[in-house]
N, C-alpha and C positions, 0 to 999 in steps of 0.2 A: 795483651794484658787487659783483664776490665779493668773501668774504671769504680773506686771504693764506694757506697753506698755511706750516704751520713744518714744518719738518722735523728732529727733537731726537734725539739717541740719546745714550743711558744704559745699559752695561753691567752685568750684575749675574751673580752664581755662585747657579743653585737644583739643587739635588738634584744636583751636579756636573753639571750641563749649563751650558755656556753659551751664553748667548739674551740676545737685544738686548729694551728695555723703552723707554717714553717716561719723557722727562724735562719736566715739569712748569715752564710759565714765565709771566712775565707777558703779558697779551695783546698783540697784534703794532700797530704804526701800521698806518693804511691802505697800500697798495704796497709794504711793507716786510718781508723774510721776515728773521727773527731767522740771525745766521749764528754763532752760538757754538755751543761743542757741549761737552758733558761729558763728557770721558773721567775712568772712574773705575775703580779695582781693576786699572788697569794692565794692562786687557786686549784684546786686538790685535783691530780690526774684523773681524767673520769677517763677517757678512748684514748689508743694510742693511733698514730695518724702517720704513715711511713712516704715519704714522699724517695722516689730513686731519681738518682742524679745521672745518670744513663738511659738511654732511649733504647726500647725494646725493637725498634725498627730501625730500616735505612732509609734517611732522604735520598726520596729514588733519583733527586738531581746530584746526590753523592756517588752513586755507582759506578764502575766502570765495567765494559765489558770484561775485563779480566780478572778480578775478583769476585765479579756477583757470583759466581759460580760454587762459593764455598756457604753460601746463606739459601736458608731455605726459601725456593719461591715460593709466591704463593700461587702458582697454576698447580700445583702438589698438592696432596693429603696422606695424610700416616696412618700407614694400615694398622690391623691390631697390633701385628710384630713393631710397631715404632719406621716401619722401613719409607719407604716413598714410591708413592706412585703415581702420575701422570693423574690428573681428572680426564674425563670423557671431554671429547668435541661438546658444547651447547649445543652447536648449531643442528647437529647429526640427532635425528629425532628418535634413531633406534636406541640412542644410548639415553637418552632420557628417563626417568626412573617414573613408573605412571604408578607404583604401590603408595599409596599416600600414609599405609601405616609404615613402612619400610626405606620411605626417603629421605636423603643423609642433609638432614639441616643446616649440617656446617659450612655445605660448600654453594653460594651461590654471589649474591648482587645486591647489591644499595637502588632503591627505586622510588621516583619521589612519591610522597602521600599526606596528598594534601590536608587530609580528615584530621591528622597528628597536631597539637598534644591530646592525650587522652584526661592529662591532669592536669594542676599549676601549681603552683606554691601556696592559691589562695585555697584550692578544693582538697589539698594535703597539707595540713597546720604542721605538721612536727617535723620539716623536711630542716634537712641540715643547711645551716649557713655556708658552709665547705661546698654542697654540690647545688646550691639554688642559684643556678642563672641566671634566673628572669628578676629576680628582687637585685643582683647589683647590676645589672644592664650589661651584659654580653651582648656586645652591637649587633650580630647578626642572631635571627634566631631562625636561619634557613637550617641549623643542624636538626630541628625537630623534624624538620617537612620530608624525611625520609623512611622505608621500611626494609626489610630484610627478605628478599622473595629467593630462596629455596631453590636450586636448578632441577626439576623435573616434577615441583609442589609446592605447592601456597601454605605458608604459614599465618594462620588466622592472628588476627587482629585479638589481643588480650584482653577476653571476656569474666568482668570481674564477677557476676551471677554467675557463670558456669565456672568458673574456679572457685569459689565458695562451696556451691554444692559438690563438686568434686569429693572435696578436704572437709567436708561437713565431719565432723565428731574425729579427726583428726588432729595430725601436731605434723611442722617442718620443723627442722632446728638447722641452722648454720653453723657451719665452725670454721673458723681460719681469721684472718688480717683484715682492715678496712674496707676490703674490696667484697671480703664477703658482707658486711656492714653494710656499701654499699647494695648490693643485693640485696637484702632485704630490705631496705629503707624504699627502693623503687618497689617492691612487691606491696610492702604497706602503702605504700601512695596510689597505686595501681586501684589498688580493692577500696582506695577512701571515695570513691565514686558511690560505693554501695554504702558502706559503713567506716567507721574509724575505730581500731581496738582500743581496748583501758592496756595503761601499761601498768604490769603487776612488778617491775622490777626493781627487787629491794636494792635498798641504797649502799649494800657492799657488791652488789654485784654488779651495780653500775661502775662503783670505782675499779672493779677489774674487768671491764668494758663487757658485761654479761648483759642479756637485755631479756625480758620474757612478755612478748604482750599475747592477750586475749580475746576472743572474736564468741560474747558471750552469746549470740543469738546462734554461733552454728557451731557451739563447741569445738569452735577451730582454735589452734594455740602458734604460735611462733617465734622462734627461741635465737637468740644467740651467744656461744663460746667462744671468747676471745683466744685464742691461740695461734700467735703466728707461723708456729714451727709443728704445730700437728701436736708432738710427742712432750713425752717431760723437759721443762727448759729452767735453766737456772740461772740469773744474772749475775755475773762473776763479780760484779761492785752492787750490792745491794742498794748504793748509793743513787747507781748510774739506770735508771730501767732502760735506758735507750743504748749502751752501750755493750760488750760481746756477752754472748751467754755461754753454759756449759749445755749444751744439748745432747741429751739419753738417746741415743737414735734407734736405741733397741726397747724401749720402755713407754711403753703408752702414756698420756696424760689425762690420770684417774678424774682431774677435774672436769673432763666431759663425756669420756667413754663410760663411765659410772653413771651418768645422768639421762643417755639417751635409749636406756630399756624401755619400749614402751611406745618409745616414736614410733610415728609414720615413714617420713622422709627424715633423712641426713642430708645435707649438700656441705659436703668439703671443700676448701678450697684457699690453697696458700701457697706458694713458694719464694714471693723475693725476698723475705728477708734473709733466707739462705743466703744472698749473694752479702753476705757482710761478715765480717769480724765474729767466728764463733770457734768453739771449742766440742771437739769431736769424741763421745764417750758412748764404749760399748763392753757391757759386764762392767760396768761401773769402774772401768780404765779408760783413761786418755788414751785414744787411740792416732790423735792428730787432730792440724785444726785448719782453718781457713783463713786465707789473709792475715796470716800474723806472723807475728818474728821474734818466737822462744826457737830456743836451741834446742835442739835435742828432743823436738815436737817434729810429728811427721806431719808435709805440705799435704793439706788432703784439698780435692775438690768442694765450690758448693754444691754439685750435682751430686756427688758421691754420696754428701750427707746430708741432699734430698731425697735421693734412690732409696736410702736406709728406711728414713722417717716413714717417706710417703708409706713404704711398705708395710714399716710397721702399724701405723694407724690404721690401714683398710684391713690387718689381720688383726689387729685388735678388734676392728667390729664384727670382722666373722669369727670368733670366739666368744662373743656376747652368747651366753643359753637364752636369754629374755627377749633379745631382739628380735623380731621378723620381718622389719622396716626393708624400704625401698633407698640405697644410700647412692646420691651423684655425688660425682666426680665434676667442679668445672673447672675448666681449663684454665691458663693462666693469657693475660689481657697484655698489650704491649705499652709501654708509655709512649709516648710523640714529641718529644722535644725537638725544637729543631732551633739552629742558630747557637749551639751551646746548649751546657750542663744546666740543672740545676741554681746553683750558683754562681753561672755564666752568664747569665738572663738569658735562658733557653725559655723558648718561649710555644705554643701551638695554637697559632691563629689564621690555621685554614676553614676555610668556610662552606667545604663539601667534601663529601666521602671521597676517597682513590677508588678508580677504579679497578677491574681485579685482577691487572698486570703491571700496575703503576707502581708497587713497593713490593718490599721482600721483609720476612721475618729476620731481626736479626740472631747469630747466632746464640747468643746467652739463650733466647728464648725459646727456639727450636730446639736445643736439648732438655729444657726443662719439661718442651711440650712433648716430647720422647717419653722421658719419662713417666709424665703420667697417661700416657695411652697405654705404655708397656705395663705398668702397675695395676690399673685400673685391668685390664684384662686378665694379669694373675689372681686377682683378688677375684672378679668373675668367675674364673675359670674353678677356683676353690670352693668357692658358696657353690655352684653348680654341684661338684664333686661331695662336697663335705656338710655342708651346715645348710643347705639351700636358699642364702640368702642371694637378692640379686642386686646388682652394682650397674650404671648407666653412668655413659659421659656428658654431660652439658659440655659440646664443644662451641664457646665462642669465640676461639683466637682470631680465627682468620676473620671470618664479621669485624671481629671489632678491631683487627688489624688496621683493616679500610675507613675505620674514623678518626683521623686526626683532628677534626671540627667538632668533638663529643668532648672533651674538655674542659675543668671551667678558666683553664688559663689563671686569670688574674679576676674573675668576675667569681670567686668563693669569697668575698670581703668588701671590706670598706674600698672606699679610692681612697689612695695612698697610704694604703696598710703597706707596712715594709714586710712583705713576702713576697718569695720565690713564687713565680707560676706554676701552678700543679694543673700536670699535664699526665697523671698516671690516676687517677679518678676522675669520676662521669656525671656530667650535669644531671640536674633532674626535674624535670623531664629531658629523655633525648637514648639512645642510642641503648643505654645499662637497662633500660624495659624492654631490650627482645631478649635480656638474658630469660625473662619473664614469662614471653611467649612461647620462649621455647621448652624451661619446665611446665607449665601448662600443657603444650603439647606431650610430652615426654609421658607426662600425669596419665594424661586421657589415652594414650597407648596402651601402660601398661595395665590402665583397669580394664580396658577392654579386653585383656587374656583372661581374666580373673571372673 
């Protein structure tokens, strides 16, 4: 049985910024997601901010030889069919991959480097209080001095002139939960080496966590859609935004697939709020729900009415007439807790990467990460066939499997702010900038077909 997902927000004022924080509660019944919320300081929800009280990984000093067997290792990778297959020997040179347009980014090694960071919190003004590190003193900052080297090819160092002119008179947009937030907040800090955009983002669509900034000298644009669940969602207490929704798992959410004719890039990218308290509707029938206990409602999985969504969402974009953009897929990231939940004072204060037999994905996560390799290929496979659009994976799990020390722990706030450790978002600078490297890469691939 998982364990319940709360989902708590607690406003607080640091350094006049305002940034959402966890608020701290007793632990949850089984099936039961806490649906209170604490507003305090009488200030208006601008982002929502999901922290999971389950760890997407296993402490590999948890394992035994007799279970590990049912969690995905990570010496594996998922074909397109979702299945499993062995990685190549490193050592064996024939298997080495020498195509540098054609080698699989996802699967290699943490290597130190010492050149890193590329930015700070002083050379990026607008970085969050939630993932700035360095301003509340995270005692070690050996997590920066690492890179991400690729088994069979070097993945360049993130060049913020040669990504400018890449995306020159271009637009990305984001869509999904904090984490894609996150992602863009490292790509804006990334590029403030060169310049720093104007934010054009009106003040309703900050309060629905929407963000639009602009890059006027290279008519570059970059957008984000708060949506944690992809598709149309409905909060069953208008009251409650953080507690269960009614989710259309067949019905697109007009709020952002209406907005992105036009674009360049899409990068999608959501699924753990699935794992909580929701209500499962398809043809605008309850079909079943998750984690709840009405009668005479069918137990449906979160996978199940992820598998729905995700689907729906990437056939909603290949149904777009106007679109002709380039739409990722990325992966979903693991949390790190170890020592207890959440509201156990779980905590992730290791201070260097695993290396890449030391842990294993746990299972929640490896099904989810099924899922979106198997999606993301049918959606492929359609734009091929049908609408000619094309779909890429940003695969980061496994990378960011291997950093438990990429965390800001307890160092997103004050000392002695009464919050839980957030162990499921990424310092910044640190580890969430090769998500970076790697659409860059990814970028420069696909213009070179073009």
């Amino acid at each position: 049985m998982k364990p319940a997902l709360p989902m708590e927000l607690q406003h607080h004022q640091v350094a006049d910024d305002v940034y959402l924080s966890f608020q701290p509660s007793a632990p949850l019944r089984k099936s039961t997601l806490i649906s209170i919320v604490a507003f305090v300081l009488g200030v208006t929800i601008i982002y929502v901010y999901s922290p999971y009280s389950f760890s997407l990984y296993v402490n590999p000093t948890s394992l035994s030889t007799g279970n590990s067997s049912s969690l995905l290792n990570n010496d594996s990778i998922a074909t397109n069919d979702g299945s499993l297959i062995a990685e190549p020997d490193n050592n064996n040179e024939s298997d080495v991959v020498k195509n540098e347009e054609t080698c699989d980014l996802s699967s290699g090694e943490w290597v130190p480097n010492p050149d890193a960071p590329y930015y700070t919190n002083v050379t990026c003004p607008g970085m969050y209080n939630l993932q700035n590190c360095m301003k509340f003193g995270k005692p070690s900052m050996s997590f920066l001095e690492w890179r991400w080297k690729p088994d069979g090819c070097e993945l360049p160092t993130f060049d913020p002139n040669r990504f400018l002119q890449l995306v020159r008179g271009k637009s990305i947009t984001f869509v999904g939960d904090s984490l894609a937030r996150n992602h863009m907040q490292s790509l804006i800090c990334l590029l403030s080496g060169v310049v720093y955009p104007v934010d054009l983002s009106p003040g309703d669509n900050k309060k629905n966590g929407n963000q639009h900034w602009v890059y006027r000298d290279y008519n570059f644009n970059i957008s984000l859609f708060w949506n944690p669940f992809l598709v149309r969602a409905e909060m069953t207490d208008p009251s409650n935004a953080f507690g269960s929704y009614n989710l259309f798992l067949d019905e697109c959410d007009e709020q952002w697939t209406s907005k992105i004719e036009g674009h360049n890039y899409i990068i999608i990218s959501a699924a753990l709020w699935y794992i909580k308290t929701n209500m499962f509707y398809e043809n605008r029938t309850l079909v079943g729900c998750e984690d709840c206990e009405l009668e005479n409602v069918t137990k449906l999985s979160a996978f199940y009415g992820y598998e729905k969504a995700l689907r729906t969402a990437l056939r909603g974009i290949n149904s777009l007439k106007n679109f002709h953009g380039l739409t990722f897929l990325r992966t979903i990231t693991p949390t790190h807790f170890e020592g207890g939940g959440w509201n156990e004072g779980g905590d992730c204060v290791r201070t260097k990467p695993f290396r890449r037999n030391e842990t294993v994905l746990a299972p929640h996560l490896a099904e989810m990460y099924r899922i979106q390799v198997r999606e993301l290929k049918t959606a492929e496979e359609e734009g091929i066939s049908k609408t000619g659009l094309r779909f890429r994976l940003i695969d980061v799990t496994k990378p960011m499997l291997l950093r438990p020390d990429g965390h800001p722990s307890k160092y997103g706030r004050k000392s002695g702010s009464n919050m839980p450790n957030d162990c499921t978002h990424w310092c910044m600078p640190g580890p969430v900038d090769t998500w970076n490297e790697i659409l860059l890469e990814l970028i420069r691939r696909e213009e070179a077909k073009t």
